[in-house]
Every structure is written in structure tokens, then in C-alpha cells.
N, C-alpha and C positions, 0 to 999 in steps of 0.2 A: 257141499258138493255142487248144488247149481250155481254159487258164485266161481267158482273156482270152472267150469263148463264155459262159463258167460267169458272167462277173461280170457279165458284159450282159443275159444270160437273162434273169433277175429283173425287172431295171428293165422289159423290151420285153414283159415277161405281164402286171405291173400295169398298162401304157401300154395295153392291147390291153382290158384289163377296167375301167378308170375312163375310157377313152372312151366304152364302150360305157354305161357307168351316166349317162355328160352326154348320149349320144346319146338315151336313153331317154327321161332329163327334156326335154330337147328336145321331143321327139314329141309328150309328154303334156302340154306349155304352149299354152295359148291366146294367152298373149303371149312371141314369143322374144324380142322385143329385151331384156324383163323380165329374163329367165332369163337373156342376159349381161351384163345391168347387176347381176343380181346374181352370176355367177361372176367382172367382173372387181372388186367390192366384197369376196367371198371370198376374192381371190386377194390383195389389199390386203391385209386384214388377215392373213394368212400371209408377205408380206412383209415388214411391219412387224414381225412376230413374228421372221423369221430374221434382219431387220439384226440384232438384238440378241443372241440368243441360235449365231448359225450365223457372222456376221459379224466380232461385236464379242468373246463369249465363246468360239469356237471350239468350243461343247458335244459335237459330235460333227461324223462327216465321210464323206463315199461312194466310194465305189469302183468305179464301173459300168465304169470301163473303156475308154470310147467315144472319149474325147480321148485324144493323146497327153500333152498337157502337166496335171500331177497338178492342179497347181491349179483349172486350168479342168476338169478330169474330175471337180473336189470340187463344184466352182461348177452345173457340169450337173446332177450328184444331187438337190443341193439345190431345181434351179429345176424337175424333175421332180414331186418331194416336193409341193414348196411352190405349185407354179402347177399343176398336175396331176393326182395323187393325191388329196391329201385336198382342194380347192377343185370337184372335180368329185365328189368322194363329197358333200360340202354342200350342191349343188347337188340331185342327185338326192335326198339324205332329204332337202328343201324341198317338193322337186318330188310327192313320192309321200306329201307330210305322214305323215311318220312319227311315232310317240312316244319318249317317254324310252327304253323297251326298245329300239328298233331303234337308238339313236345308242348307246348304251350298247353294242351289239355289233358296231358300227361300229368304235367305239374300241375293243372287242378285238380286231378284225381288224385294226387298226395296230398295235396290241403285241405281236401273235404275228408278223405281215409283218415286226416290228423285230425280234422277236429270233430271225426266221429270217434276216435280212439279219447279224446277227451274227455268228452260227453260218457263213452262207458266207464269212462274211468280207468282203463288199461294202458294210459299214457297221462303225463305230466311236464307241462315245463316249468321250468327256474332260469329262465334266461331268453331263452330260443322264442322264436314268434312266426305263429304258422304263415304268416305274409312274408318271410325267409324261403320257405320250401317253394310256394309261390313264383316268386322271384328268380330261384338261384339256378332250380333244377333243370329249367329247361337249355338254360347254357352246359349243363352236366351232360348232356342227351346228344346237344351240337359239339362238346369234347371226345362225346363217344364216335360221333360221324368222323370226325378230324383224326382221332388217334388209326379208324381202319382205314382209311383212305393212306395215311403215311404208311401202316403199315404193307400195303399194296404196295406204295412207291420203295417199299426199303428202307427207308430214309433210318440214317443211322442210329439219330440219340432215339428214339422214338423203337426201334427194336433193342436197346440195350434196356432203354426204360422198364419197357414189357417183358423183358428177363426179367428183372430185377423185382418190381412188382408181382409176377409170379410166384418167383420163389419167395416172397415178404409175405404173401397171403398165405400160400402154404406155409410156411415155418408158423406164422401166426396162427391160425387156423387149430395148428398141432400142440403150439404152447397153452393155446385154449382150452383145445382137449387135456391135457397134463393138468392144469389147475383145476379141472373139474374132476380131475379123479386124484385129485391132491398128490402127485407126485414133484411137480416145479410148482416153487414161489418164491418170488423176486421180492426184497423190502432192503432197508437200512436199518442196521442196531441187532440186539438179540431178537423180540419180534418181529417178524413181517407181516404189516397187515398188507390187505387182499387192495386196499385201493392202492398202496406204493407198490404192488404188484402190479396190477394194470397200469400204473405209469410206464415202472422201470423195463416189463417183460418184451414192450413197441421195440425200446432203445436197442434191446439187446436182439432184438430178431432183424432190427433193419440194417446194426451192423455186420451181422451173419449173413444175410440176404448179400447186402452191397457186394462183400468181400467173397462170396460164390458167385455172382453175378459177374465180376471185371475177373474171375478166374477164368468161369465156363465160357466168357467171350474170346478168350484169348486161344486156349485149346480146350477139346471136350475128351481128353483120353485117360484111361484109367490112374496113370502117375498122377494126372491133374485133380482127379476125384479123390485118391487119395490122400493129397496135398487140404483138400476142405477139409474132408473128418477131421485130420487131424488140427488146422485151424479150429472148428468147433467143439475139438474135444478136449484143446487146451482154452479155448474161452472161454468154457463152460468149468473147467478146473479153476481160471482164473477168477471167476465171479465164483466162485466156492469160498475160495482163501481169502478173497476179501471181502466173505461175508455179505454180496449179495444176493448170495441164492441159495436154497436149501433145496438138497435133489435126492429124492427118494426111488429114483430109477437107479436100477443094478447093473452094473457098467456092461455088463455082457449085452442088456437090453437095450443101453443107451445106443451102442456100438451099433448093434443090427439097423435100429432106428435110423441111426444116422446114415448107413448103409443104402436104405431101401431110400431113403430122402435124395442123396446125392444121384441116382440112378434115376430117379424120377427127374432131379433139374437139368441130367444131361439130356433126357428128353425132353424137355423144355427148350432147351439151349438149338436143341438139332430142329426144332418146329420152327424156329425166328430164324437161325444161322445157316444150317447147312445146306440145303436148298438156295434161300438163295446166292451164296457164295457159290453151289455149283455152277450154276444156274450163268454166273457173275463170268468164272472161267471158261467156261462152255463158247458166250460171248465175248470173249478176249480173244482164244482160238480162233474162232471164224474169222474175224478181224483180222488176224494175221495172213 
């Protein structure tokens, strides 16, 4: 018991101190919806970082403890890390326009937090080199100043981005949930193991994402939402029949799910788009 205390500790004191850093920025925004179109664009690009490097490279791997089954105790760490930790420290130096100095000690705060997480033992690398986190994070911090600044200015691919990103963490997010209560799992062949899962499950949520993302740009109205379910509910039939995916949701549930998901991205869609396109014609008018 008190090893299994000691590995959790860690994880539930940074969880208790990078809430309170998103709670802060929160406070200090005059726009929240802003503030979580940009943590889940932060959190995007930390997941696109870990397929690669957490997923695909194995670089390193966590220990907190919390699951029983290893893999998914690995899978937690990471989604801790990567949707948590450091997306909510970006969030806050955004939020408090910090300079080069303060992300620069940011990112020592993650190299000393790694190679204390080493030293307990609740972290391991096979690749990765804490003089990476060092190095890279504080350019991570100055994409997070850059991506709210454009989105301030509007600036096009940078809110289509932040749709798309959105609904990729969310879908992701949700597929995570599903494998932890073993309803979806993604593999090749008669078995699926759990690691050609966590490959294949990215591919198939970023093409979901994409292809709700260049919909909900276009129009946000109910034919249009109905237009996605049913994209995802024949792609999800299609990676059936060709075997790769075993789906233990009862379609009635799938349906609802999919339901509550789409009505959620059209309000995603309406936080980046409809504002400011009214916004857009409002100034056209006057102009004339």
C-alpha cells in the first residue's frame, strides 16, 4: 500500500497545482470560451507530440499507479502529462503574458519535476532525454502566445485549426474512455492487442475530427450534423467489416453518443466562427 501512495502522490500534487494555474488564467480572461479554445488547441498539439514520440517510439513511460492493468496505468500518465500538466501551464504563461524568462523556467520546472519523477521511480525513459523537455518546451509556451494572438486576429487556418483540434481531443479523450471500459479496440488480424490500439484508434479519430471539422466550417445546421453521425456511423461500420475494430457499444448507445458529441462540436464551431463572421458582416454593412 505505501508503495502504491508513494507512486500516486506525485501525479495528485502536480494535478492539485496545474489546476490551480488553468483556474487562475480562467479568472484573469475576459474571454473563457477563448481561454478553452485555446487549452484544447494546447492540448492538440501535445497529443500530436505523444502519438509519435509516447505511442509510436515508446521514449519513455509512467508509473502512477492508479490502474491496475500496466498498460493503461502507462496510458493515464501520459494523458495526465500531456492534457494536464504542461497544456495548462501554456495556458496560464498566455494568460499572464509572460516573457522568454518565465517559460524558460517553466521548462526548468519540467526537468527538475522529470528527473524527480525518475529518481521515485514513477517515470522511465527508453529514448527521451530530460535536456529535450528543457530545450523544446519553452518554444511550446511561445506557440501557445502565437496561436491566442491569431486567434484574436481571426486569422483563418489558425481557427479552422483550433476546430479541428478541438473536436480531435475530444473524440480522443472519449475513444480513451471506451478502451478503459473495453467497449472499442482498434488492432489487425483476429486479435487486437491494446498497443495496435493506441496506434490505430489517433488515425481513426483524426479522420473523424478532420472530416467534422471542414463540415462544421462550412455550415453549422442541423441537416449538416446529421450529415457527420452518419459519416461516423458508416466509418465506424466500415472499420467493423474490415476488421479493424471490435465495438461492443449497442448501436442505440452509439447513436445517442454520437448525438450529444456532434451538438457539442457545433458549439465549438459557433465559439471560433459565428461571432466573428457576425462580427465580419456587421463591418461590411457599415462600410456600405
Amino acid at each position: 500500500m505505501r508503495r502504491l501512495n508513494r507512486n500516486r502522490l506525485p501525479f495528485f500534487i502536480l494535478f492539485l497545482i496545474h489546476t490551480f494555474l488553468l483556474i487562475v488564467a480562467v479568472h484573469k480572461s475576459r474571454n473563457r470560451k477563448k481561454i478553452f479554445v485555446l487549452l484544447l488547441a494546447n492540448m492538440g498539439f501535445s497529443y500530436l507530440f505523444e502519438y509519435f514520440v509516447f505511442n509510436l517510439m515508446k521514449a519513455y513511460s509512467y508509473k502512477p499507479k492508479i490502474l491496475q492493468k500496466k498498460l493503461f496505468d502507462n496510458i493515464l500518465g501520459a494523458f495526465l502529462s500531456q492534457a494536464i500538466y504542461v497544456p495548462f501551464t501554456a495556458v496560464f504563461l498566455t494568460g499572464i503574458k509572460s516573457g522568454w524568462g518565465t517559460k524558460v523556467a517553466a521548462g526548468l520546472y519540467f526537468y527538475l519535476v522529470e528527473k524527480l519523477f525518475l529518481w521515485l521511480g514513477v517515470f522511465k525513459l527508453s529514448g527521451w532525454k530530460t535536456i529535450y523537455t528543457l530545450i523544446f518546451l519553452p518554444f511550446y509556451f511561445k506557440l501557445s502566445d502565437f496561436w491566442f494572438a491569431s486567434l484574436n486576429k481571426k486569422t483563418s487556418i489558425i481557427r479552422f485549426t483550433s476546430l479541428f483540434f478541438m473536436i480531435m481531443v475530444t473524440e480522443t479523450n472519449l475513444f480513451l474512455l471506451f478502451a478503459f471500459i473495453r467497449r472499442y479496440r482498434f488492432g489487425i488480424g483476429k486479435y487486437h492487442s491494446w498497443r495496435e490500439h493506441f496506434i490505430l484508434s489517433p488515425l481513426y479519430t483524426t479522420l473523424l475530427s478532420l472530416f467534422t471539422a471542414l463540415t462544421l466550417k462550412k455550415k453549422n445546421t442541423i441537416k449538416v450534423k446529421f450529415g457527420v453521425v452518419l459519416f461516423a456511423a458508416c466509418l465506424n461500420k466500415f472499420f467493423i467489416k474490415i476488421k479493424l475494430l471490435k465495438n461492443n457499444l449497442h448501436p442505440i448507445s452509439y447513436f445517442v453518443i454520437r448525438l450529444i458529441m456532434i451538438l457539442i462540436y457545433g458549439e465549438y464551431s459557433k465559439w471560433i466562427y459565428e461571432n466573428g463572421e457576425n462580427e465580419s458582416l456587421e463591418n461590411k454593412k457599415t462600410n456600405q
